[in-house]
Each structure stands twice: as C-alpha cells, then as structure tokens.
BADREN-288596 format. One record per residue: x, y, z of N, C-alpha, C, O in turn; residue in three letters. Coordinates in steps of 0.2 Angstrom, whole numbers, plus 5000, padded with zeros to 4 digits. Atoms other than C-alpha are relative to their C-alpha. Last residue first. Layout:
BEGIN
XYZXYZXYZXYZALA...
# end
This chain:
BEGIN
500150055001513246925304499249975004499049915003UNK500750034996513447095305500149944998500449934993UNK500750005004515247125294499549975008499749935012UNK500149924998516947155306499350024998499050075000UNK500249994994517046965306499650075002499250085006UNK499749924997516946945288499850015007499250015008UNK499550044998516346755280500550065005501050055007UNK500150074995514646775280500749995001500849945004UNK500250024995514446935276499949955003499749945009UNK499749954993515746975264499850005004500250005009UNK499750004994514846845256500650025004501049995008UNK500250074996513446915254500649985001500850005007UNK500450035005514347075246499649945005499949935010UNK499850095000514747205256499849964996499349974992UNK500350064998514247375252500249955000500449924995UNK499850004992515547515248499649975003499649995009UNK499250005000514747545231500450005006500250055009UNK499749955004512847505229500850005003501049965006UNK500149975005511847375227500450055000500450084995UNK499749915000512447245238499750024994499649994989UNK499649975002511347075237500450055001500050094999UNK500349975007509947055249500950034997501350065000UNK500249945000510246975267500350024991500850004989UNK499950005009509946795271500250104999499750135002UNK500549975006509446815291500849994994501449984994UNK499549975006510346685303499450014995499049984992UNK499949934997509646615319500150044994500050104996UNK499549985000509946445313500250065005500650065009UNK499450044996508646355315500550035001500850005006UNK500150014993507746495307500349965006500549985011UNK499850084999508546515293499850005009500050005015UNK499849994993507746695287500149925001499649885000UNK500350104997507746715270500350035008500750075010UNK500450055005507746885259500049965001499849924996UNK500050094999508247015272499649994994499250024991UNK500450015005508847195266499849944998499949904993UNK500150075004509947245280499350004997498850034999UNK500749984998510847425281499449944998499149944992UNK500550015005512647405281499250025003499150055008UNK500450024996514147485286499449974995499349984989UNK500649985002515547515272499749975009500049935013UNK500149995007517547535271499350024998499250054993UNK500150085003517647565291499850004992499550054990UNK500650045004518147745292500149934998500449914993UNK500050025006519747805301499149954999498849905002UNK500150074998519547965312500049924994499749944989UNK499950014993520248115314500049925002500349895006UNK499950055000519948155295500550015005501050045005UNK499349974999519348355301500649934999501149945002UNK499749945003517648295293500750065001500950114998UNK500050005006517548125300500350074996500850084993UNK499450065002518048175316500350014992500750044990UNK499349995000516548295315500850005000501150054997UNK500049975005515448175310500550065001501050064998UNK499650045005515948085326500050024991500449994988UNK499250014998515948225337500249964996500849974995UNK499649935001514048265330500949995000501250014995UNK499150034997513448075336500450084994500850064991UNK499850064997511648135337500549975001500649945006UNK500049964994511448275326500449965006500949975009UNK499449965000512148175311500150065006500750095008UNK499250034999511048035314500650045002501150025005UNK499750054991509648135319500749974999501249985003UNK499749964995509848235301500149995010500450015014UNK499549965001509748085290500250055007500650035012UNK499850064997508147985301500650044998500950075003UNK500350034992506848125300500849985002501250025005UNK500249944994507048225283500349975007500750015010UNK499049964999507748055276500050065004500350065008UNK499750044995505747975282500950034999501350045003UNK500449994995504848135273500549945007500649965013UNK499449934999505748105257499950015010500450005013UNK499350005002504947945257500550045002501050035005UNK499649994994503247965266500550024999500750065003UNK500050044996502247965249500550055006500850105006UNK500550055000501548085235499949955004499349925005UNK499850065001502648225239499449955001498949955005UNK500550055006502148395237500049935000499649904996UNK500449955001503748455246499549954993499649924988UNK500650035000504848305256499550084999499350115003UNK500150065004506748325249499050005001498750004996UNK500549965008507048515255499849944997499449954992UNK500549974999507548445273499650024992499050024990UNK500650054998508448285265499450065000498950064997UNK500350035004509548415254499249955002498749954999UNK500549975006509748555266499749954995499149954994UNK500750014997510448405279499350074996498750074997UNK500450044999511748355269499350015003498749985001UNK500550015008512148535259499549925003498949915000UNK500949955002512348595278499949984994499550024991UNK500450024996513648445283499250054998498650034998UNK500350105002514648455266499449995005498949965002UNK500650005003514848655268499449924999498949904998UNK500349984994516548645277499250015000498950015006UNK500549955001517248565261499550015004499049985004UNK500249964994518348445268499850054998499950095002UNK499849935004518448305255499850065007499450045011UNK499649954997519048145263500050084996500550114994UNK499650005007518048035252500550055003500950084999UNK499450065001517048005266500349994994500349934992UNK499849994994516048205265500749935002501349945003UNK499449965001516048175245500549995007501049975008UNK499350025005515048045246500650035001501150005002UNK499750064996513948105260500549994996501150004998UNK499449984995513848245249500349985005500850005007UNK499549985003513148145235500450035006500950015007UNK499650044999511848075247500750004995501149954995UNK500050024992510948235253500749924999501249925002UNK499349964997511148305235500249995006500850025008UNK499350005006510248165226500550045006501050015009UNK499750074999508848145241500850004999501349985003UNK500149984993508348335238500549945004501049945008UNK499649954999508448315220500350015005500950035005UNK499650035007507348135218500650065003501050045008UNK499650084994506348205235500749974997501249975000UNK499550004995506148375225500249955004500749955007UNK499249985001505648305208500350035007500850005009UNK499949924995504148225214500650025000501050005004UNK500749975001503748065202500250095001500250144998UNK500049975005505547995203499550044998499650084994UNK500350015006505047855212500150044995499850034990UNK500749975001506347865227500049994992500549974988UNK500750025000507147695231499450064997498850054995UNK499950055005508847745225499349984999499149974993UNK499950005006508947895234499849964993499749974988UNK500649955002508247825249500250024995499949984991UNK500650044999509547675249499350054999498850034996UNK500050045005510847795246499449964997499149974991UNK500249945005510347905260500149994993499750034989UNK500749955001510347765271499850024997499350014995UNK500250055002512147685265499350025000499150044995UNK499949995007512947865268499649954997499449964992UNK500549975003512047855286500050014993499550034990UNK501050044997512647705292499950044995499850024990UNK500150065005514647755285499249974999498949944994UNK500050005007514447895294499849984995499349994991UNK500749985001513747805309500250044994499950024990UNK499849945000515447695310499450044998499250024992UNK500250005006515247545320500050094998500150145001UNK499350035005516547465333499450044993499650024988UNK499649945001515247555346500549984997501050015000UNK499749974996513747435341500450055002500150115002UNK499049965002512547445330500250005007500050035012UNK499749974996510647375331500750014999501049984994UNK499350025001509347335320500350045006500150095009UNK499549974994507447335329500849984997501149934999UNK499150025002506247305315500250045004500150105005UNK499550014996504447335322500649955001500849905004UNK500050075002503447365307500449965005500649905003UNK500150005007503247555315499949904999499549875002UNK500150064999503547555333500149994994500549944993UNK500750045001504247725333500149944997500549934992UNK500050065004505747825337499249994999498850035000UNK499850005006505748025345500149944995500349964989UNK499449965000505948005362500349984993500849954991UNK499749934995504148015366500750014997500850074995UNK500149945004503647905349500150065004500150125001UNK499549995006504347755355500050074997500450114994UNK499350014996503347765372500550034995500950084996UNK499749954993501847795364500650035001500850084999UNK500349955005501647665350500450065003501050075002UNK501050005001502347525361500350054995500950064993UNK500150015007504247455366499450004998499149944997UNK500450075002504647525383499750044991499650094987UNK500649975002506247635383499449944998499449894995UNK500850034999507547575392499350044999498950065003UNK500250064999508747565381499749995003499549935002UNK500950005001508547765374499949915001499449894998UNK500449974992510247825382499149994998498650015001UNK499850044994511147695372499550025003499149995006UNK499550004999510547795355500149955007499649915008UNK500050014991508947795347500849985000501049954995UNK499550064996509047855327499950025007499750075010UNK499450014999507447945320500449935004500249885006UNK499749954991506247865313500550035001501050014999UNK500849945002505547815296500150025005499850075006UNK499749945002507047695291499650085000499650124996UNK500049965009506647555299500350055000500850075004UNK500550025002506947555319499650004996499150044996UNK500549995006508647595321499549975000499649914998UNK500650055002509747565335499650054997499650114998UNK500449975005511447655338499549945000499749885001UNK500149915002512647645350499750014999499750075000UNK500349985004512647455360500150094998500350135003UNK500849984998514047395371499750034993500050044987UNK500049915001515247305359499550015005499049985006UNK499549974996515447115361500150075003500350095008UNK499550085004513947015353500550025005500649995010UNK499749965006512547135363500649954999500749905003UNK499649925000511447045373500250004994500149964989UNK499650034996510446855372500750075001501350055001UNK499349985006509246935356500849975004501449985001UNK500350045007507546865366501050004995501449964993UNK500350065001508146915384499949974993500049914992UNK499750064995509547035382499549935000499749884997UNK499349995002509247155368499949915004499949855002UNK500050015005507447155371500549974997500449924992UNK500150064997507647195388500049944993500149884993UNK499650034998508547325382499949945001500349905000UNK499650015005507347385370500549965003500649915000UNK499749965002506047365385500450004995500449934994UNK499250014998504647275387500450044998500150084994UNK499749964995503047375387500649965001500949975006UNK499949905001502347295370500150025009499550015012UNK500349954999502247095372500050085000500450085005UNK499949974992503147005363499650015003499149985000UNK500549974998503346875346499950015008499949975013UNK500350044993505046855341499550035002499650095004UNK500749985000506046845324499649965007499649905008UNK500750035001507746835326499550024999499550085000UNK500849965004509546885328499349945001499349895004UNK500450045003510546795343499450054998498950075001UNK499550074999512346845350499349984997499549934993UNK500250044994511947045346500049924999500149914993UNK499550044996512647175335499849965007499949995012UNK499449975001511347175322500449985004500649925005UNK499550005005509547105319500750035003500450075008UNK499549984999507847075328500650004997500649944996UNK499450025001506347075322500550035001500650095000UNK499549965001504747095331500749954995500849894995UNK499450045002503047025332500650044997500550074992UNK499949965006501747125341500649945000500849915004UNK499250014997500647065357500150024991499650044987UNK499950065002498947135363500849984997501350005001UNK500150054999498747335366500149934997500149944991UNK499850055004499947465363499749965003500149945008UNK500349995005498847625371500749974993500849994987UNK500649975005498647535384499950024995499550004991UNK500249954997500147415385499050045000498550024997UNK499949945002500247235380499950055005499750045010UNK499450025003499047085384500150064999499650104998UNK499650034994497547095393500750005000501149995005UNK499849964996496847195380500349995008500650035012UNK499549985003496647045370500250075002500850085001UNK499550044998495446975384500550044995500850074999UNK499950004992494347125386500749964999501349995000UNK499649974999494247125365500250005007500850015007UNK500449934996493546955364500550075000501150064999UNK500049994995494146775362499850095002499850125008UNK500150064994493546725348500050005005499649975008UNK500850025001493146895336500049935005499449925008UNK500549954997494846955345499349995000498950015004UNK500150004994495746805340499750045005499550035011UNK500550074996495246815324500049985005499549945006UNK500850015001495846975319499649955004499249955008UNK500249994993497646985324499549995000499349955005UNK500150084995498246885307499550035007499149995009UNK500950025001497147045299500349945003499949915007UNK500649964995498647175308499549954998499049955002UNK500250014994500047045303499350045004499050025009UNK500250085000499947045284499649985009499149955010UNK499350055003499847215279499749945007499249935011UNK499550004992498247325280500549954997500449934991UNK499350005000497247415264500449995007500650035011UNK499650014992495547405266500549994998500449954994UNK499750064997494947485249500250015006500450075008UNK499650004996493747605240500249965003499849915004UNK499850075000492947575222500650005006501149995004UNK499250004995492847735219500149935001500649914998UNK500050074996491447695204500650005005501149975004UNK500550014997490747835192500149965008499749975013UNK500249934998492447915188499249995002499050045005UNK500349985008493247735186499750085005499750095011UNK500749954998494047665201500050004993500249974988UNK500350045006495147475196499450075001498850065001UNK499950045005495447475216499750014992499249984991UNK499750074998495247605228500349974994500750004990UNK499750045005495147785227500149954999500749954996UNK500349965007494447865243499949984993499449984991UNK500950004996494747735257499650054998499050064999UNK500450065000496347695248499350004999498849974996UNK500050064995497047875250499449944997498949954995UNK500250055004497047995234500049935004500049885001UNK500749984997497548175245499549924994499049934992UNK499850034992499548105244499050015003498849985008UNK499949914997499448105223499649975008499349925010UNK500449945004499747915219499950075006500150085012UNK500849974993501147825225499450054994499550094990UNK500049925000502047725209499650025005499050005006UNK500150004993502547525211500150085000500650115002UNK499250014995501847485194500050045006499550075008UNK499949925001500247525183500949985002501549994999UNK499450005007499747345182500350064999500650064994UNK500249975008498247375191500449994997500250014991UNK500650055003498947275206499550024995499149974993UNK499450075004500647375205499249954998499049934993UNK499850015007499547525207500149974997500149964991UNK500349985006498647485221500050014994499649984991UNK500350065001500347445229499350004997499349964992UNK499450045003500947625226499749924999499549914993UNK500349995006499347685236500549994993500249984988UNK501050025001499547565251500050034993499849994988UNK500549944999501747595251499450014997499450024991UNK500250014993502547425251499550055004499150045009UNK500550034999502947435234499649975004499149945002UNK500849975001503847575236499549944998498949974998UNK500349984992505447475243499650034998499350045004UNK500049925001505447415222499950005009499449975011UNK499749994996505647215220500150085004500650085008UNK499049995002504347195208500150015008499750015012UNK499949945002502447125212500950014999501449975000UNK499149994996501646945214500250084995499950104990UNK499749965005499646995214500849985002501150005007UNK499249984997498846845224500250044995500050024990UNK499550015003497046855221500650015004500750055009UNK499549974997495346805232500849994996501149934996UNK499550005004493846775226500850045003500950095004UNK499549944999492546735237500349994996500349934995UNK499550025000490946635229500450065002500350125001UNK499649975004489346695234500749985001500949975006UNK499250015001488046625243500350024994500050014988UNK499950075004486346735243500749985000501250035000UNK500650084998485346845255500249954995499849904993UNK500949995000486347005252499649945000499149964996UNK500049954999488046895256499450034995499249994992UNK500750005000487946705262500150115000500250145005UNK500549974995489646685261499450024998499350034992UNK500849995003490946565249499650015007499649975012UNK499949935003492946545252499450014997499450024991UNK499949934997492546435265500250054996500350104999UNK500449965002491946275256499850065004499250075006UNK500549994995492946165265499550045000499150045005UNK500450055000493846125249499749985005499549935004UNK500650025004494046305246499749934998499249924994UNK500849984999494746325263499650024993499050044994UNK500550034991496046205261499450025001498949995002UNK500150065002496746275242499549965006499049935005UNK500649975002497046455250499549914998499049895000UNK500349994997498346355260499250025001498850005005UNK500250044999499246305247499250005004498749975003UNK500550045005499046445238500049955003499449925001UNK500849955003499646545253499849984996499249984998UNK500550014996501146435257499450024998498949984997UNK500050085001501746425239499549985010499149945012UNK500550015007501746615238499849925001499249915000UNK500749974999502746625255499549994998499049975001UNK500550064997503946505247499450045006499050005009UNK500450065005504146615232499849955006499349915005UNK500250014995504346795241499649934999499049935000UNK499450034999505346855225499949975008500449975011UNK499650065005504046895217500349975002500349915001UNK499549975003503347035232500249924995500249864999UNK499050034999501747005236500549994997500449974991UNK499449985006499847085234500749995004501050015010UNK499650004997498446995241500650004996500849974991UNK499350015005496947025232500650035007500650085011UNK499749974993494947025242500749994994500649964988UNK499449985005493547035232500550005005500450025010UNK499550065000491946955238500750024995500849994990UNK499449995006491347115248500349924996500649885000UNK500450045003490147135262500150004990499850024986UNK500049945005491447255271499349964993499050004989UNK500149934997491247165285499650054995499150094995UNK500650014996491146995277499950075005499350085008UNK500450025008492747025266499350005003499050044999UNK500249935002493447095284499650024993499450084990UNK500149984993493346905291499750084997499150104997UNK500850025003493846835275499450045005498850045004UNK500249965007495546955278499249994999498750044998UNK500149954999495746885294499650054995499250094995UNK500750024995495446695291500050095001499450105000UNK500750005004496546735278499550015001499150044998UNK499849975004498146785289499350004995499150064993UNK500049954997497746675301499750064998499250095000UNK500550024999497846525289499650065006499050055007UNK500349975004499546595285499249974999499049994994UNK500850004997500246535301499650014994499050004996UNK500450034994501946485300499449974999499149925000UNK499850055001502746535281499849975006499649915004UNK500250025006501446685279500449915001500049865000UNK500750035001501746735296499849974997499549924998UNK500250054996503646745295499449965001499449905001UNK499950075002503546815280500249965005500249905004UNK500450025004502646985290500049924994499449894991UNK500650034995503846975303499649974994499549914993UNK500250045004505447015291499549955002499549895001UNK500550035000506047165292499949934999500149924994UNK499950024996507747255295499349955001499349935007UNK499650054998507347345281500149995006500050045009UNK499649954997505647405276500849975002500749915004UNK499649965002505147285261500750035005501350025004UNK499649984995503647175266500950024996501249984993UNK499449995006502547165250500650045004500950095003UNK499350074999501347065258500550024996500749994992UNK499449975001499947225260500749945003500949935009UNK499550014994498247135261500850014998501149974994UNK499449995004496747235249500749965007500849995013UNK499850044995494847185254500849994996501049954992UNK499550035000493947295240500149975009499749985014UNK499349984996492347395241500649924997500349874994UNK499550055000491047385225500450055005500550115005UNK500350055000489447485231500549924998500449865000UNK499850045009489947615235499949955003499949925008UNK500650015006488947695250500449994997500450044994UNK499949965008490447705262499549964997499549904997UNK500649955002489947675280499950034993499550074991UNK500850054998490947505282499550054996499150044992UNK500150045005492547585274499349955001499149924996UNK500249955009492647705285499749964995499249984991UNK500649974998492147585301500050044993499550064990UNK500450035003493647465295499350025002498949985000UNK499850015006494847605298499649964995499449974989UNK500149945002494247655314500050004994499550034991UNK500750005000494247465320499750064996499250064992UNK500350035003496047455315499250025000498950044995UNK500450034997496747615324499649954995499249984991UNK500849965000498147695314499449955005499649895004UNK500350044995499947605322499150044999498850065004UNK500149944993501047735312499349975005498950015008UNK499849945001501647595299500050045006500450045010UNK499550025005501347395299500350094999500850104994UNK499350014999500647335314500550004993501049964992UNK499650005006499147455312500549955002500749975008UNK500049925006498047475329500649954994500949904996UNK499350025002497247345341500150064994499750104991UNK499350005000496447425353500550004996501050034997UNK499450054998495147295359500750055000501250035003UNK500050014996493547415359500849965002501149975007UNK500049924993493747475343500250005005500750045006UNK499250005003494047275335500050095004500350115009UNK499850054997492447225345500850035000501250045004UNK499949984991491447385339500649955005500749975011UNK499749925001491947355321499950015007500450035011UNK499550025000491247165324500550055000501150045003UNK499850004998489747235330500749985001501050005007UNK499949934995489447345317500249975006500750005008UNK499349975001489747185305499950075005500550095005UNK500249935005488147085313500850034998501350015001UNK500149944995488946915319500050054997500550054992UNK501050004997488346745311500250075004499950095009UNK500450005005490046755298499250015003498750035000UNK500149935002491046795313499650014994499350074994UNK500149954995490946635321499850074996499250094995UNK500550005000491346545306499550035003499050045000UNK500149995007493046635303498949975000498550014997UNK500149944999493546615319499350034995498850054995UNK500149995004493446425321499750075001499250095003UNK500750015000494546375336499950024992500450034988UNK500449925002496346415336499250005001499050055002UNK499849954996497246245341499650075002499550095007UNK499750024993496146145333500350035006500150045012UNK500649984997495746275321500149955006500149985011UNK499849914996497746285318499249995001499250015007UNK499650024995497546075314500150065005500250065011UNK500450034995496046085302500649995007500349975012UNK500449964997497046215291499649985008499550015013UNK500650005002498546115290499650065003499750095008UNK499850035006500346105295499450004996499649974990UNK500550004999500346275308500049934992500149954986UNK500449985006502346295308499149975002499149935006UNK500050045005503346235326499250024993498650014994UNK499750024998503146345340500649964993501249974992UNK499950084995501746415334500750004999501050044995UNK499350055005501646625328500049955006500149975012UNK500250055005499946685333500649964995500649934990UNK499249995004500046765350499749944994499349904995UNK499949955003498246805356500750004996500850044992UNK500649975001498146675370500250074995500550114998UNK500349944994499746585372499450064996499550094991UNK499849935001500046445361499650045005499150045008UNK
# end
C-alpha cells in the first residue's frame, strides 16, 4: 500500500496481517508524551474528513487542556450524507485503522471510554468491528498504563436509527444517551457538553467520523513531514471519495487532493456515460458546480473558491439528459423530511421551499413560485440547533440561480419534465461490481429500486 493510504487492495483479513503491512501504531504511540502527539497531528495538516475540514490537531488540543476529569472518545459511523459511502468502506476493509485511531486518541485524552455510534442498518460493518474489536482484546490492547496503572479500555458500539440527523456530533450524543437523533442548542458543542454531562461533570468529547481517526496512525508511524508529502497544502495526505452518477464507473477511490473533478471524472470514474457533464453536487451542504467548475482541484480551498466543498467527499454527478428541477424538488424534499422539528422555522421554511416546488412541476404558473422557493430556504435557518436549514439556504437557491433558463422553461411549461431525478441514499456497495444499492424511495416521484436497476433513463 502506498504510504498513508489506508484502503488495501483486497480487505485487511486480521489484525496481525494490517500490522504487517502497517506496522504497530498503536504501540508506538502509547510510549510518546500526548502533547507530542497533538503537535505531530498539527504539524501534518490533517483536518476533518467528514464536514468543514476543522483541523484535527486543534481539536484534540481542546480536549487535552480541559480540566474534567471524565473526557470521552466518541467515532461518528452514522454515515448518511448522500452520495456517501467512504466511511463503510473503511469499516468493511480496514477497520483496524479505525481503532487503532480512536485507541490512540483514548491515550491522548487519558480516557478509557471510547463509543462508536452506527447506524442499524450498517450490519456487516457491525460485524466487522466486533470482530475486529475481538483481536485486540486478545492481544491485550484494549488496556493502558493510565495515571500509573493498567486499565481496561472499554469501547461501545451504539447501533442508532436511520434518521440523516444522526450523523450530526450533537444529535449523535443524544442517540447514544437514548434521547434520539435531536441536535442540541447550537452553543452546546461536544467539547463543552459531552457524553452522560450532569451539572457538576461536562464530560466533554472527541467527536470525528470514521476516516479522520483511520488517518491517525500513520502519521504517529511515519510522521507529519511524510504525510504532508501527499495532497495539497492546505489539503494535506490523501482523502477517499465517492463517486456516483452519470459516468461509466461508480465507486469508492482513494486520492490525492489537487486532482481535478474532471480528472476525477475520467481517470477513477472512466468519463461521463454519454452526456457531457451539467451539474455535480458534493452532499447536500454546497452549492451546485456546474461544467465550468471541472477543473477545479479537489481540496478544502480550492472547493470553497467557487463556492463547493470537500466535505465527506461525495461527488454525484448529472448529466445534460437531466432535469435540475426535478433534482432540486427531490433535495428539498429530503431536507424537509430530514428536519427534526425542534426549530420551527427550518420545519416552516423547508415546508414552503418544497411545497412550491411541488406546485411549480405540477404546471402551476403562479409567477410567485420561484420567490416563495427561495424565501422559504432563506428564512429556514434562524436559531437553528444544526446546519440543516443552513445547507437548503446554500444548495436550493444555487440550483435555481444556476440553470435560471431551465427553471424558467419550467415555469412558462417549455419544457418536458422527466417524472423524477434522484438523490442517492446508498446502502451497499458491490464492489466487484461497481454498483451502489440505493435506499428505497420515499417520496412521490422517486424511483423505486427497481426502476433503478432496470430503467435506462434512471442512474444506474
């Protein structure tokens, strides 16, 4: 394997087989001060791979300096966003990575708590992970020499609901109290409120999702110099993407960060299926990029010049057989659906953003349809406890700025609307195949599975 990438070729079949490969991080790291290791992950670069790329080192430096006395060790496996599905690729590969990272930051934070919260329905994941866990406690690695005595680590799986809020850190907090997948108030961050607080006990947590703690151990092995070798500046080491839509070969593929979308397209995804490309979407938390953003290199940075970003780095893609309408009525839907209800304006805001769409393809021509869409996203995010409103805000009104002539259309009916576009909601990926599984229909003018497998005009 090439130095710092940590998805093999072929799955990882044991622990003692990835240390062969991988060396021993985890033991290393045990004999080195924890300030050093905060300075190693600083110096290397690496930032979040699961939201707005926050700086790992920084994060595990708060949580170093904090006086309480229970911290947590919390790993976000409740991958959701759509078009994703990196993070179940690690867990089904590598997931000895994934531990080794965690145990790694359990020893930072001088903590034997760690809980890995995952989604139910992410069963042969679960089954890798326990087996996995199973390994290093008959190596007698889930126990450290912490204030001068060995201690057992304890390390839970929470399985959680299927809810796209369960993916958001202070949401998942609650699912693993039992509360459910609710965000808490937006000034209540992890690294203030952790786990199980009480009024005497914050009990603060690391909260990262699966891929940023795999990065971990080969930075304590081989160094931050070397992991900065890889990638951009300020995207350093490598990032595992998925890819999805109209192109000749989906998949899951680890990069490096300054290639470009296009290049992306063509070398890992073998180009566009027939269509040139129109629209690409990276989650649901950006705006839409258009053709004229194909050669944009694929970092923090770069993505966030022309208004996208890296985020969990799902690249869906559309081509020009597709109808952005349709895209964005399924979006708006899916946010709708997904908000929690807590914050009456997102719930409200959402509501009237995707009812109008309704109307709007439904051939009503009420000249008002496009400014009730984009009043409802903007007034959707006030008070809000998470991002939610905050990403339809973003991604709705790009859409509709961005192809104008075909909304438009739409609205003077010029043009004929495909029945539905989708918005994928993976829940296997065939790897041999090439081919993602994608998530039931939920709502009206959805495909159903197998309208996608057996429908040309459908992604496949």
């Amino acid at each position: 394997m090439k130095p710092h990438f940590i998805i093999p070729s072929q799955g990882h079949i044991s622990l003692n087989e990835y240390r062969q490969v991988k060396g021993n991080s985890l033991k290393l790291a045990r004999t080195i001060n924890p300030k050093e290791i905060i300075a190693e992950l600083k110096a290397s670069g690496l930032r979040g791979r699961g939201g707005a790329g926050f700086p790992t080192g920084v994060k595990w430096e708060t949580l170093y300096v904090d006086k309480s006395e229970q911290k947590y060790v919390v790993v976000n496996a409740a991958e959701g966003e759509p078009g994703t599905f990196k993070d179940r690729f690690i867990l089904r590969k590598n997931p000895y990575a994934l531990i080794e990272g965690a145990l790694i930051a359990a020893h930072v934070l001088n903590t034997t708590e760690i809980y890995i919260a995952i989604k139910n329905s992410f069963n042969q994941e679960r089954v890798r992970l326990e087996d996995a866990l199973r390994e290093f406690k008959e190596q007698n690695e889930l126990q450290n020499e912490l204030q001068g005595e060995l201690q057992d680590i304890h390390i839970h799986i929470v399985a959680g609901p299927e809810d796209y809020l369960f993916g958001e850190e202070k949401a998942l907090l609650n699912v693993i109290e039992g509360i459910g997948p609710l965000p808490r108030e937006a000034h209540y961050p992890p690294y203030e409120i952790g786990l199980f607080a009480t009024p005497n006990s914050r009990n603060p947590a690391l909260v990262s999702n699966v891929e940023t703690y795999a990065r971990v151990p080969d930075i304590i092995l081989k160094g931050a110099e070397s992991f900065r070798t890889l990638g951009t500046v300020e995207t350093p080491g490598a990032i595992i993407c998925t890819l999805f839509g109209d192109i000749k070969r989906p998949g899951v593929y680890e990069i490096q960060p300054g290639l470009t979308i296009r290049e992306l397209i063509d070398l890992y995804g073998l180009g566009p299926k027939e269509f040139n490309v129109k629209a690409i979407l990276t989650g649901v938390s950006n705006r839409v990029l258009t053709s004229l953003n194909l050669d944009t290199k694929i970092g923090f940075s770069s993505l966030a010049e022309v208004g996208g970003g890296l985020g969990s780095a799902g690249f869906m893609i559309y081509d020009e057989s597709r109808s952005i309408p349709r895209l964005t009525q399924v979006i708006a839907k899916f946010l709708y659906r997904e908000s929690c209800n807590q914050c009456t304006a997102c719930k409200t805001g959402l509501g009237i953003a995707s009812s109008a769409l309704d109307n709007l393809l439904a051939n009503n021509t009420d000249k008002l349809l496009i400014e009730k869409i984009i009043l409802g996203v903007k007034s959707a995010p006030q008070s809000n406890r998470c991002f939610l409103p905050v990403q339809g805000s973003i991604l709705i009104p790009s859409l509709i700025n961005s192809f104008k002539e075909e909304f438009s259309k739409t609205f003077q009916n010029e043009i004929l609307q495909s029945e539905y576009e989708l918005l994928p909601r993976m829940i296997d990926f065939i790897e041999d195949e090439n081919k993602f599984i994608l998530k039931q229909a939920e709502f009206k003018n959805e495909p159903t599975i197998e309208d996608w497998k057996t429908s040309e005009r459908i992604i496949s």
